[in-house]
Backbone atoms as SQL, in Angstrom:
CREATE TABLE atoms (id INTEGER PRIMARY KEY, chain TEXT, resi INTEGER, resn TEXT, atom TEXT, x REAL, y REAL, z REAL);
INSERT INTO atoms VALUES
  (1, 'A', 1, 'UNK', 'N', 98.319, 84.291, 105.188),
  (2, 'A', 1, 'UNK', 'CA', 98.782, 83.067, 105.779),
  (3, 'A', 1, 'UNK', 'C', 99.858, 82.390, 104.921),
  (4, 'A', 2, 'UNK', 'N', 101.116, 83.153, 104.696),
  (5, 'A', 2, 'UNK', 'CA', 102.150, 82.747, 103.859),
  (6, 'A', 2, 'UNK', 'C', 102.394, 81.571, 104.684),
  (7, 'A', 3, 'UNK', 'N', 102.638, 81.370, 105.617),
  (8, 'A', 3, 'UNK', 'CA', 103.469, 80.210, 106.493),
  (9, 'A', 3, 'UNK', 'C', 102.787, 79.061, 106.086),
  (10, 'A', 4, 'UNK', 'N', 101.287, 78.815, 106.575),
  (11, 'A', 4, 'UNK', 'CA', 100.520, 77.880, 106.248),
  (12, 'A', 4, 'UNK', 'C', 100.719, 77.557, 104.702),
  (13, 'A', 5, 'UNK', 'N', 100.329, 77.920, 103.805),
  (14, 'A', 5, 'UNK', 'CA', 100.659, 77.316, 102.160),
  (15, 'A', 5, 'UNK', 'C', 101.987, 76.883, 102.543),
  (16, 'A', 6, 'UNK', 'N', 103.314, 77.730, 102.857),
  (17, 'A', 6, 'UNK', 'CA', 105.034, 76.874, 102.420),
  (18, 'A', 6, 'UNK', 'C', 104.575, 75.788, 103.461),
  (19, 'A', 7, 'UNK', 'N', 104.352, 75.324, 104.809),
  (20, 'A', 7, 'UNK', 'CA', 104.091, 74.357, 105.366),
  (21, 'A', 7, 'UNK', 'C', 103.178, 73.387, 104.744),
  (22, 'A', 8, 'UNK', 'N', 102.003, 73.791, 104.273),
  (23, 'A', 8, 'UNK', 'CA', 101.508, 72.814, 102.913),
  (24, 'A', 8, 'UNK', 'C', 102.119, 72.079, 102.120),
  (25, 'A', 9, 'UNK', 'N', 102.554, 73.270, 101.135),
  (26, 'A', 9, 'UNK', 'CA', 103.156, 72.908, 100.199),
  (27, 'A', 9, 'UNK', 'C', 104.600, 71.722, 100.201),
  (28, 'A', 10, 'UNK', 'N', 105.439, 71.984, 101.649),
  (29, 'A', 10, 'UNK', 'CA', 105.910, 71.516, 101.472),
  (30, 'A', 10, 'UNK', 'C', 105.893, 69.768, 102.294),
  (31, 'A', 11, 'UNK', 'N', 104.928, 70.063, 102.773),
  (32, 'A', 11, 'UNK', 'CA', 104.413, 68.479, 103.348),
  (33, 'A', 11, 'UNK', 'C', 104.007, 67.949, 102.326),
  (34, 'A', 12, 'UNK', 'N', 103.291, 68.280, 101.569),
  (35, 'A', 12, 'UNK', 'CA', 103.091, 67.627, 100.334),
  (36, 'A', 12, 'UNK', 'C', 104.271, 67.083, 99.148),
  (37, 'A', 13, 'UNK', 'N', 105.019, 67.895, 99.437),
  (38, 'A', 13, 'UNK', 'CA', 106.197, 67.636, 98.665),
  (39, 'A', 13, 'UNK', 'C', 107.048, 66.007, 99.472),
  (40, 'A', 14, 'UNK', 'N', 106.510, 65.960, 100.857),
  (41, 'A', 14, 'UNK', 'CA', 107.246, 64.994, 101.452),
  (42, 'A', 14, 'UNK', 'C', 108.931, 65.853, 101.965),
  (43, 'A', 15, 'UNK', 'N', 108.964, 67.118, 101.686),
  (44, 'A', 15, 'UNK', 'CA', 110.335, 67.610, 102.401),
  (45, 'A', 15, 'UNK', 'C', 110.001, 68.257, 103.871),
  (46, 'A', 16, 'UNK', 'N', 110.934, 68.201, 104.557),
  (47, 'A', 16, 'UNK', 'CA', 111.580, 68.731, 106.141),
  (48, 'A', 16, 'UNK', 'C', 111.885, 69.726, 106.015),
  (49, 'A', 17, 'UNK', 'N', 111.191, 70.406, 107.224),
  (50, 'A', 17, 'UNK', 'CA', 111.974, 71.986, 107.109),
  (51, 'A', 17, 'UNK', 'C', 113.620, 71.967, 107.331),
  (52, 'A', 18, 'UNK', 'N', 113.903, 70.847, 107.435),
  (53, 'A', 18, 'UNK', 'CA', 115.914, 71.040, 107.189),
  (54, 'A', 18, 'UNK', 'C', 115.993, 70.610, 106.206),
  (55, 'A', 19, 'UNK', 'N', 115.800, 69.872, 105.206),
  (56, 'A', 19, 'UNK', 'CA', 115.735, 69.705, 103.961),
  (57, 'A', 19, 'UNK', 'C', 115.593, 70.965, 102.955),
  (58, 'A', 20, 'UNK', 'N', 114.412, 71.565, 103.151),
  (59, 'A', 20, 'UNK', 'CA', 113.669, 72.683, 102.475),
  (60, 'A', 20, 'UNK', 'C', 114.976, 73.757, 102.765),
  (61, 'A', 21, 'UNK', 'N', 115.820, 74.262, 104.217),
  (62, 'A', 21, 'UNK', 'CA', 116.643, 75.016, 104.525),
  (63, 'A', 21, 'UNK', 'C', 117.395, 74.804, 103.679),
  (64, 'A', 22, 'UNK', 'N', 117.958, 73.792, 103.926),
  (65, 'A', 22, 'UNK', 'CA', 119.371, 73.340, 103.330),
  (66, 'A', 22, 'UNK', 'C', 119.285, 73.449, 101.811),
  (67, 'A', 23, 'UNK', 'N', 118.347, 73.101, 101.074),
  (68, 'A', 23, 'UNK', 'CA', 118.352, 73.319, 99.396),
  (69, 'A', 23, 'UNK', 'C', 117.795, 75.266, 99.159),
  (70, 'A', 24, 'UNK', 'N', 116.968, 75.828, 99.743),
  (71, 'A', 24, 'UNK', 'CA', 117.075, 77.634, 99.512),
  (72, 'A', 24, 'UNK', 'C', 117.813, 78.163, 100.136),
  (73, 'A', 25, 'UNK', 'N', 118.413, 77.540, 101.227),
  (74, 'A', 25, 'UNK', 'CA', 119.565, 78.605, 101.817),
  (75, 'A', 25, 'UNK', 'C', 118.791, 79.792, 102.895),
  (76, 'A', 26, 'UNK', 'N', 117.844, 79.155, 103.005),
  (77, 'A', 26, 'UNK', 'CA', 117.227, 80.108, 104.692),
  (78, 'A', 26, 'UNK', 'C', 116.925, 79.465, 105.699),
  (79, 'A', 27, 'UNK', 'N', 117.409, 79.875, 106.611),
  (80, 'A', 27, 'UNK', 'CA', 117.600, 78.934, 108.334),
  (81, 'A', 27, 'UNK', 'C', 116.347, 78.610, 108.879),
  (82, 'A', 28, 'UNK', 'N', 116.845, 77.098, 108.752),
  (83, 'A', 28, 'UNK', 'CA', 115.759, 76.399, 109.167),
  (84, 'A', 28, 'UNK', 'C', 114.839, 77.297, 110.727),
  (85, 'A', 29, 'UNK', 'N', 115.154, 77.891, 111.705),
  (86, 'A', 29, 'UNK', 'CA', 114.444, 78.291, 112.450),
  (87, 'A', 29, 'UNK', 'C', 113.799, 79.302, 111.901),
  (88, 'A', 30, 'UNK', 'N', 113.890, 79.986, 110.551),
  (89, 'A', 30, 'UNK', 'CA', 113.254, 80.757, 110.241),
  (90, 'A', 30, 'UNK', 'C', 112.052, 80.447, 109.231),
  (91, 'A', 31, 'UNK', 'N', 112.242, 79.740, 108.975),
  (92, 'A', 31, 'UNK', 'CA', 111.142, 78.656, 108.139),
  (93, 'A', 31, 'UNK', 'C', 110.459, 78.085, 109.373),
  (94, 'A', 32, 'UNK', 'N', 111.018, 78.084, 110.319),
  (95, 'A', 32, 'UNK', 'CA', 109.711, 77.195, 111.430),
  (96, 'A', 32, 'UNK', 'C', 109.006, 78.627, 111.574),
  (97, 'A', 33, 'UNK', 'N', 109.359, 79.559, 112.027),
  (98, 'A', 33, 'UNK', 'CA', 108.622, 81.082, 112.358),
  (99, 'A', 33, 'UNK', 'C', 107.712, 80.983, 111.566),
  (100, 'A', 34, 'UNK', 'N', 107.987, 81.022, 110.338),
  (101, 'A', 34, 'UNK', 'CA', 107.421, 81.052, 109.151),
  (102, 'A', 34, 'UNK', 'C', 106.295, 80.660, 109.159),
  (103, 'A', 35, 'UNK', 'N', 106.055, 78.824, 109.456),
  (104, 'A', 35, 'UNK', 'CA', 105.354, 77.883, 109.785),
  (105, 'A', 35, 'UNK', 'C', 104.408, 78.321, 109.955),
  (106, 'A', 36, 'UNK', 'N', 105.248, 78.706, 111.340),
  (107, 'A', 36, 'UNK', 'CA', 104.116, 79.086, 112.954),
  (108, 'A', 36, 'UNK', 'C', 103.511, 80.603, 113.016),
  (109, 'A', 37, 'UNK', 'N', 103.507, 81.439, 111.542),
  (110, 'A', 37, 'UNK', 'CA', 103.180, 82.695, 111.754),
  (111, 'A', 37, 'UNK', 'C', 103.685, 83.452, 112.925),
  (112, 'A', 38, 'UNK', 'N', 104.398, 82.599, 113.403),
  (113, 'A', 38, 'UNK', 'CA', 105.127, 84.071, 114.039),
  (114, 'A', 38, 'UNK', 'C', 106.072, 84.926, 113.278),
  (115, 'A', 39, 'UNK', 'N', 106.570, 84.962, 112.004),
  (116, 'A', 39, 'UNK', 'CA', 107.591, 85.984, 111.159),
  (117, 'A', 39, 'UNK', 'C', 106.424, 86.188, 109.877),
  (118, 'A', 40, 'UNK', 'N', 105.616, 87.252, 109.866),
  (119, 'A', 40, 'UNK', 'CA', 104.455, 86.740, 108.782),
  (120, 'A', 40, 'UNK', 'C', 105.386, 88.323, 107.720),
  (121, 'A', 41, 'UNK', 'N', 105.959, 89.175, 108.176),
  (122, 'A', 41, 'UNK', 'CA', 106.694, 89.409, 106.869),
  (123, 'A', 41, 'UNK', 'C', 107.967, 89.133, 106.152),
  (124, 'A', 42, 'UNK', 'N', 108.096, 88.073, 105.555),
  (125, 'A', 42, 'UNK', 'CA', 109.371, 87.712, 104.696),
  (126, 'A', 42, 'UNK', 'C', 109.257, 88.648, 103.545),
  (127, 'A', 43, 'UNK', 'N', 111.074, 88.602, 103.441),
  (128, 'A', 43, 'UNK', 'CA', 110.990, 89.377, 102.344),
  (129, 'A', 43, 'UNK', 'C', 111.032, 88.249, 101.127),
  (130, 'A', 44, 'UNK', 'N', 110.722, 89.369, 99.773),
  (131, 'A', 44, 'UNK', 'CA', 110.770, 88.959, 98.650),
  (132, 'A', 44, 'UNK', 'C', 111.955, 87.575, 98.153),
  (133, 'A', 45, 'UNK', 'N', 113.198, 87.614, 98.598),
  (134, 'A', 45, 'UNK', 'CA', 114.033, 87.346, 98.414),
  (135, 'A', 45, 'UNK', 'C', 113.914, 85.755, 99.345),
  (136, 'A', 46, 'UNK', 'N', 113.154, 86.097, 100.506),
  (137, 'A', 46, 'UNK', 'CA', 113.022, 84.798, 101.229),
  (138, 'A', 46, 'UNK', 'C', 111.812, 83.722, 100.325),
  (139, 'A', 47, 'UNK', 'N', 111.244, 84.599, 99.963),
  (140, 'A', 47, 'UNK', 'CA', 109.711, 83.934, 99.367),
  (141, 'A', 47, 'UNK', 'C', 110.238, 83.511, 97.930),
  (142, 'A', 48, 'UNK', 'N', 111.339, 83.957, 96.963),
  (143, 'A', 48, 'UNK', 'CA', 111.949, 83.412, 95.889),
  (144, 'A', 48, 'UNK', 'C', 112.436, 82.601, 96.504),
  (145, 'A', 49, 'UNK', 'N', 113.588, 82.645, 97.417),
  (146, 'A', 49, 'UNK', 'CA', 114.470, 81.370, 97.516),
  (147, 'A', 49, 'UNK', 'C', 113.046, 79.707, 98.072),
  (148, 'A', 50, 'UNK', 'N', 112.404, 79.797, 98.672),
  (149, 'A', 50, 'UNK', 'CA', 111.263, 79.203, 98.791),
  (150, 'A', 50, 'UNK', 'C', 110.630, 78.411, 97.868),
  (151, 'A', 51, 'UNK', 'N', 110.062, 79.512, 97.533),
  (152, 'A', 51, 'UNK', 'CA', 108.989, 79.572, 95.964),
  (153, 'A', 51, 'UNK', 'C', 109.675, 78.470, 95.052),
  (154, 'A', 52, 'UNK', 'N', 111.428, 78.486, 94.453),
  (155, 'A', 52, 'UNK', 'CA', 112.033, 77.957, 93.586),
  (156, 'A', 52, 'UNK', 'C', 111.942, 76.660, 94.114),
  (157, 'A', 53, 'UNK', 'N', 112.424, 76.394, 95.536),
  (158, 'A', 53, 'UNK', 'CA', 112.602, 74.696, 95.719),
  (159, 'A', 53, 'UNK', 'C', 111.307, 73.697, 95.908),
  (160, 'A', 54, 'UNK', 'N', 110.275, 75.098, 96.471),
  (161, 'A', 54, 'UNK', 'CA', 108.643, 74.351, 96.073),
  (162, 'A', 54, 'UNK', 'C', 107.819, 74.405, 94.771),
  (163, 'A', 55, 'UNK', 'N', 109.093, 74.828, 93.739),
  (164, 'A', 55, 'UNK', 'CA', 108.349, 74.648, 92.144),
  (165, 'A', 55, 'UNK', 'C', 107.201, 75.234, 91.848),
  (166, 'A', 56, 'UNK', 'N', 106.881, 76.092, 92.787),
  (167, 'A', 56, 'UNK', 'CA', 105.838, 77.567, 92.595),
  (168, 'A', 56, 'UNK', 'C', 106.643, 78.785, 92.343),
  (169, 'A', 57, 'UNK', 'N', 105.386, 79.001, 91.756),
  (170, 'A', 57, 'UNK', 'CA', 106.012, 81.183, 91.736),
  (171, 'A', 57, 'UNK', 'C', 105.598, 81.489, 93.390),
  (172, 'A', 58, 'UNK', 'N', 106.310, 82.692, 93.191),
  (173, 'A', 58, 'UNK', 'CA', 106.081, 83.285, 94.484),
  (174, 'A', 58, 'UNK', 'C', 104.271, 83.679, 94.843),
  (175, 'A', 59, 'UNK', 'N', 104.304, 84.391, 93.822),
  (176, 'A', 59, 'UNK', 'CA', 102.688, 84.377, 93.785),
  (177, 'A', 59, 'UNK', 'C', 101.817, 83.913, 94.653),
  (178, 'A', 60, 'UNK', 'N', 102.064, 82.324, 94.243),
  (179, 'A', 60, 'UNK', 'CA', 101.279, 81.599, 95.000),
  (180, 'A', 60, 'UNK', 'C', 100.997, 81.565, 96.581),
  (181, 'A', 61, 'UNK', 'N', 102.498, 81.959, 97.282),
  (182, 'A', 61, 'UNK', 'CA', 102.897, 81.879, 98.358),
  (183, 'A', 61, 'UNK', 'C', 101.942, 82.986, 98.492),
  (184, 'A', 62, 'UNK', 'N', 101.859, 84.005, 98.185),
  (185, 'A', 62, 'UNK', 'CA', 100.652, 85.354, 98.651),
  (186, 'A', 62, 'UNK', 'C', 99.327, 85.344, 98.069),
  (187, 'A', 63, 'UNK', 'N', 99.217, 84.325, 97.231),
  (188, 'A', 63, 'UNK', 'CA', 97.760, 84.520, 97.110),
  (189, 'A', 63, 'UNK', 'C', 97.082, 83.258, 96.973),
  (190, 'A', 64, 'UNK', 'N', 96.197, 83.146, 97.951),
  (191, 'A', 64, 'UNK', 'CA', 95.649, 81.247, 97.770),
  (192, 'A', 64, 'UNK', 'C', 95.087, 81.263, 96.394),
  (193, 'A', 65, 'UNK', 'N', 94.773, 81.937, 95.490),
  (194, 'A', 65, 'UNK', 'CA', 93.815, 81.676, 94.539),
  (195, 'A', 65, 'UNK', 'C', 94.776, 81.641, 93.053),
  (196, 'A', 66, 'UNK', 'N', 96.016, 82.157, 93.607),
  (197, 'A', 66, 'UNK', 'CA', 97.196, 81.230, 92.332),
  (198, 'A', 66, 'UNK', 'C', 97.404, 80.154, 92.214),
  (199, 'A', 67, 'UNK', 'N', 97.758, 79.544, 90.952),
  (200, 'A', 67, 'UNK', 'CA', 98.002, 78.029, 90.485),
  (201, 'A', 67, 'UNK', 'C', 99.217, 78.389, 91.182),
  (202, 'A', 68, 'UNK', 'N', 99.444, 77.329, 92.737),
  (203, 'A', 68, 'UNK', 'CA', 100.063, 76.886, 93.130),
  (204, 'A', 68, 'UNK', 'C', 101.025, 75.631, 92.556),
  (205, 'A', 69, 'UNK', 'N', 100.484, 74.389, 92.373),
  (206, 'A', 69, 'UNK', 'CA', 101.147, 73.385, 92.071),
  (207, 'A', 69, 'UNK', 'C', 101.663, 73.325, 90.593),
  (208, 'A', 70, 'UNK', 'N', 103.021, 72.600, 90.174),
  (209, 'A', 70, 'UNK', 'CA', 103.359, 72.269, 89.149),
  (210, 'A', 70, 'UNK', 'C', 103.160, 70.622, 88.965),
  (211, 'A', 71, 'UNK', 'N', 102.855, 70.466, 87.551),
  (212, 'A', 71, 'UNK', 'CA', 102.871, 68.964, 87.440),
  (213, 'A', 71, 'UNK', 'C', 104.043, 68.409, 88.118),
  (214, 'A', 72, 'UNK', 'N', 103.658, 67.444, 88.525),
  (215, 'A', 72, 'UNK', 'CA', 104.673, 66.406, 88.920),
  (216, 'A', 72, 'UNK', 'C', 106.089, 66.230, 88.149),
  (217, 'A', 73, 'UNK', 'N', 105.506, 65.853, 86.820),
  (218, 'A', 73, 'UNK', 'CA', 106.576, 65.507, 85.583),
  (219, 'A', 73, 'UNK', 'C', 107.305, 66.927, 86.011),
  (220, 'A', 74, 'UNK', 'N', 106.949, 68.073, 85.575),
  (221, 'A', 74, 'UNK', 'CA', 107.272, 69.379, 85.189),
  (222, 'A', 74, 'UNK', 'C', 108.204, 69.653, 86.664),
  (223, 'A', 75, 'UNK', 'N', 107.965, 69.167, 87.722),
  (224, 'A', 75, 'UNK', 'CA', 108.730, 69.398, 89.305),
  (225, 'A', 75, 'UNK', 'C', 109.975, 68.578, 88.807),
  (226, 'A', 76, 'UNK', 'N', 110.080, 67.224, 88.750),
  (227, 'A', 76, 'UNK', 'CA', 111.199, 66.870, 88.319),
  (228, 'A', 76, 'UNK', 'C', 112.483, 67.313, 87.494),
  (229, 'A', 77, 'UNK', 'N', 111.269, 68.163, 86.049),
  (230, 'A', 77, 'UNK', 'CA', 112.885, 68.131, 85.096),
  (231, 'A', 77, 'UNK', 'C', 113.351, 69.520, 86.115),
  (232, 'A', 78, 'UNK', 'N', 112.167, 70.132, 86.780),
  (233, 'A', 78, 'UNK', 'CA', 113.185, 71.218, 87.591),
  (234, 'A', 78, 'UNK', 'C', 114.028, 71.006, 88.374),
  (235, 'A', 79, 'UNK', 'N', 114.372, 70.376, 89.205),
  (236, 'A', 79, 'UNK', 'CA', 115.047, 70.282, 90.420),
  (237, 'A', 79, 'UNK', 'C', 115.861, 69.346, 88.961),
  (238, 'A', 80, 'UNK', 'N', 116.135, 68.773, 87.975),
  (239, 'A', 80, 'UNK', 'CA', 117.207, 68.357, 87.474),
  (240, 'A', 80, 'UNK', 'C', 118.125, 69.520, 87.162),
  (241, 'A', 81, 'UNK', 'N', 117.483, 70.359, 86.455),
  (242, 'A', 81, 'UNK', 'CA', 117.892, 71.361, 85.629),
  (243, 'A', 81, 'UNK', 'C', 118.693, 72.385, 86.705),
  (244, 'A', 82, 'UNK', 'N', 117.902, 72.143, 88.002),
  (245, 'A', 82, 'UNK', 'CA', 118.559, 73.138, 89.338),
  (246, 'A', 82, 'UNK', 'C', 119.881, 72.364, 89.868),
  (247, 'A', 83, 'UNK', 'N', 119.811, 71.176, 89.440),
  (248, 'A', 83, 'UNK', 'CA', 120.673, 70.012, 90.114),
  (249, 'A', 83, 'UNK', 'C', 122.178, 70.107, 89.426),
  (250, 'A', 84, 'UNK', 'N', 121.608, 70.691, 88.385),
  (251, 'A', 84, 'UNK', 'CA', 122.870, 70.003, 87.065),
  (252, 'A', 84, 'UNK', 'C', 123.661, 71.124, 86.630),
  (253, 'A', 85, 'UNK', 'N', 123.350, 72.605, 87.608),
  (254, 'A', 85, 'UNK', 'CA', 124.823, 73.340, 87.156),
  (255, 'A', 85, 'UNK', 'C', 124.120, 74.338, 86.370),
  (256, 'A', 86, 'UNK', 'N', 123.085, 74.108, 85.533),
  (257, 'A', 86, 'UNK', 'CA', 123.075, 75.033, 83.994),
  (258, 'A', 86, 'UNK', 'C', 122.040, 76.404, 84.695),
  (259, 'A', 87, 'UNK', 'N', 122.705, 77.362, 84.388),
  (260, 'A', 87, 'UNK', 'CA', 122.252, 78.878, 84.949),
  (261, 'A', 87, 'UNK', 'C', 121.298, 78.984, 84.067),
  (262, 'A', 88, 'UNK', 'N', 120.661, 80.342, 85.006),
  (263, 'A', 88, 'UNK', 'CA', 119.538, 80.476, 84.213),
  (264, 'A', 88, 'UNK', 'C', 118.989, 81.239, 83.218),
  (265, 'A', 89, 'UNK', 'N', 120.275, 81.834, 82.824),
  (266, 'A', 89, 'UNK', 'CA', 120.756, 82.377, 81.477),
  (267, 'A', 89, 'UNK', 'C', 120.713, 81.156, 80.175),
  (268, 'A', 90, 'UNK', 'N', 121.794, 80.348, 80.701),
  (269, 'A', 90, 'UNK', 'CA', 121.561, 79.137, 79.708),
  (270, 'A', 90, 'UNK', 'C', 120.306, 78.527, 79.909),
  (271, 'A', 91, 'UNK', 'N', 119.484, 78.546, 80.232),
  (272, 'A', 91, 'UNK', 'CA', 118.271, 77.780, 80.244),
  (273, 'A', 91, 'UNK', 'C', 117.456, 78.797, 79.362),
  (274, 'A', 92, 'UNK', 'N', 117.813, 80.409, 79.345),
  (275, 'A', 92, 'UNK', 'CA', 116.574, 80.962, 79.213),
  (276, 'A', 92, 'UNK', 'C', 117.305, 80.969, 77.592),
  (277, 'A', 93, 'UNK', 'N', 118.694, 80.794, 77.130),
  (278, 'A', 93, 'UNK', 'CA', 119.066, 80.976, 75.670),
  (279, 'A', 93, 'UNK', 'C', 118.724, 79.563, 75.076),
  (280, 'A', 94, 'UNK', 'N', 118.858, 78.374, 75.944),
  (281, 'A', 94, 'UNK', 'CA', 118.240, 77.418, 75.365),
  (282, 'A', 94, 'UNK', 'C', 117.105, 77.241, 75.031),
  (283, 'A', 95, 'UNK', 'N', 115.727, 77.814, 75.492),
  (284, 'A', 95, 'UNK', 'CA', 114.315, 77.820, 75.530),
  (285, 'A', 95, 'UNK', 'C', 114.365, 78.849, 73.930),
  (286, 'A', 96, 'UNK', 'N', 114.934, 80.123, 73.997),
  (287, 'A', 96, 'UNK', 'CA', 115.055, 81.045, 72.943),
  (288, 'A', 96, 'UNK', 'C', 115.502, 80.232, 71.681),
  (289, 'A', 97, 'UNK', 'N', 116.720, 79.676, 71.489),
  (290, 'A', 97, 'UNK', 'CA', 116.992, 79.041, 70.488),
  (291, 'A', 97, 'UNK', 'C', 115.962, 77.901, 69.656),
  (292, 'A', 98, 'UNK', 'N', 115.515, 76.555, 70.927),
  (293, 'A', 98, 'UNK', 'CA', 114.204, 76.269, 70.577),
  (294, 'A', 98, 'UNK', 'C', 112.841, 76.821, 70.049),
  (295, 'A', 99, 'UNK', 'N', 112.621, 77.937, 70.400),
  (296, 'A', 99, 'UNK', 'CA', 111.591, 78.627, 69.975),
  (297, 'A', 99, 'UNK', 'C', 112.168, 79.129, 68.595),
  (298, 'A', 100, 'UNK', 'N', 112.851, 79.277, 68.206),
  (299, 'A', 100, 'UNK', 'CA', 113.584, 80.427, 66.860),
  (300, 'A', 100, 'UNK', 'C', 113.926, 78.864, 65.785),
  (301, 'A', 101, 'UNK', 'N', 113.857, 77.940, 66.612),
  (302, 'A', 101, 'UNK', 'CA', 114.293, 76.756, 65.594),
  (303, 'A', 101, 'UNK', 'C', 112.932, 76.065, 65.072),
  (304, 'A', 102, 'UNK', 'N', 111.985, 76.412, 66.324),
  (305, 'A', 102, 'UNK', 'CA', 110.765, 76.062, 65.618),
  (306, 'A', 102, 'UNK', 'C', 110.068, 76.911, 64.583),
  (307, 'A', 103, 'UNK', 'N', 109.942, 78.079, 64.955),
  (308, 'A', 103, 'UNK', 'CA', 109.651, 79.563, 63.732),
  (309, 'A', 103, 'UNK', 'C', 110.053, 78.832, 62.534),
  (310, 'A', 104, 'UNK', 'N', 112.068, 78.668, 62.288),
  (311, 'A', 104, 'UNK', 'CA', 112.402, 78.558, 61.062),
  (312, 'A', 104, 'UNK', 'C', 111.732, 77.060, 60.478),
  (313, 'A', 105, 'UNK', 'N', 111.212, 76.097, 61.231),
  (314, 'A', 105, 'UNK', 'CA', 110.924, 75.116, 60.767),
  (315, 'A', 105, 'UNK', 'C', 109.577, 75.667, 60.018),
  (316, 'A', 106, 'UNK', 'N', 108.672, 76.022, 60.700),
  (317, 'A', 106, 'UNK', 'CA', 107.438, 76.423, 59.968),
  (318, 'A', 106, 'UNK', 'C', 107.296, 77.436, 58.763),
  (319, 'A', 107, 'UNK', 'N', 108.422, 77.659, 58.695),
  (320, 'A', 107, 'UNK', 'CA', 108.513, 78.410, 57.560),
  (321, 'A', 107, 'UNK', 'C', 108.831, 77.916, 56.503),
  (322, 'A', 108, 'UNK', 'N', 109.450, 76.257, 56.405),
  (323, 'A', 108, 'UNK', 'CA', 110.145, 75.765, 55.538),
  (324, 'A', 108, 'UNK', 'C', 108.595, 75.163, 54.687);
C-alpha cells in the first residue's frame, strides 16, 4: 500500500498533491493514481523523487515498519539545504570535512 503511506505522509506534512508534484517533478495525476492504488508499481526513481520531498527514505514508502518520519527540526534544515542550491556532493564533502575536523580535534 505505497499510495496510502505518500497520501499519509503527505497530509501530514499539510502539502497538495500539486504542491508535492511541483517540488519532485512527477505529474500530479500520477501521484493521484498513486493515491488511489490504481498505479501500485512506481518505479524506484518515482519513489526517490517522493521519498526526498517527504523527508523519508524510500524504504519507508515500502515498508510500514520503517522509521518513516524525520524530526520536525531535521525536515526543515532539509528542504533549506534542498532550497539553497548546495548539491549533494557538497553536502556530502561538507559532512566529511566535519567529521575529519572532529577526529583531529580529539586527538589534540
Amino acid at each position: 500500500m505505497i499510495g496510502y503511506r505518500v497520501k499519509s505522509l503527505r497530509e501530514e506534512r499539510q502539502m497538495s498533491i500539486s504542491e508535492l508534484s511541483a517540488k519532485s517533478g512527477v505529474a500530479k495525476s500520477y501521484i493521484s493514481s498513486l493515491e488511489r492504488n490504481l498505479q501500485t508499481n512506481p518505479t524506484i526513481l518515482v519513489l526517490e523523487k517522493i521519498a526526498r520531498i517527504l523527508c523519508i527514505k524510500v524504504d519507508a514508502l515500502l515498508n510500514e515498519q520503517a522509521d518513516k518520519v524525520m524530526d520536525e527540526e531535521w525536515m526543515e534544515i532539509m528542504q533549506d539545504i534542498m532550497g539553497s542550491g548546495i548539491s549533494k556532493e557538497e553536502m556530502r564533502e561538507f559532512i566529511q570535512d566535519r567529521k575529519l575536523m572532529s577526529v583531529r580535534i580529539e586527538q589534540l
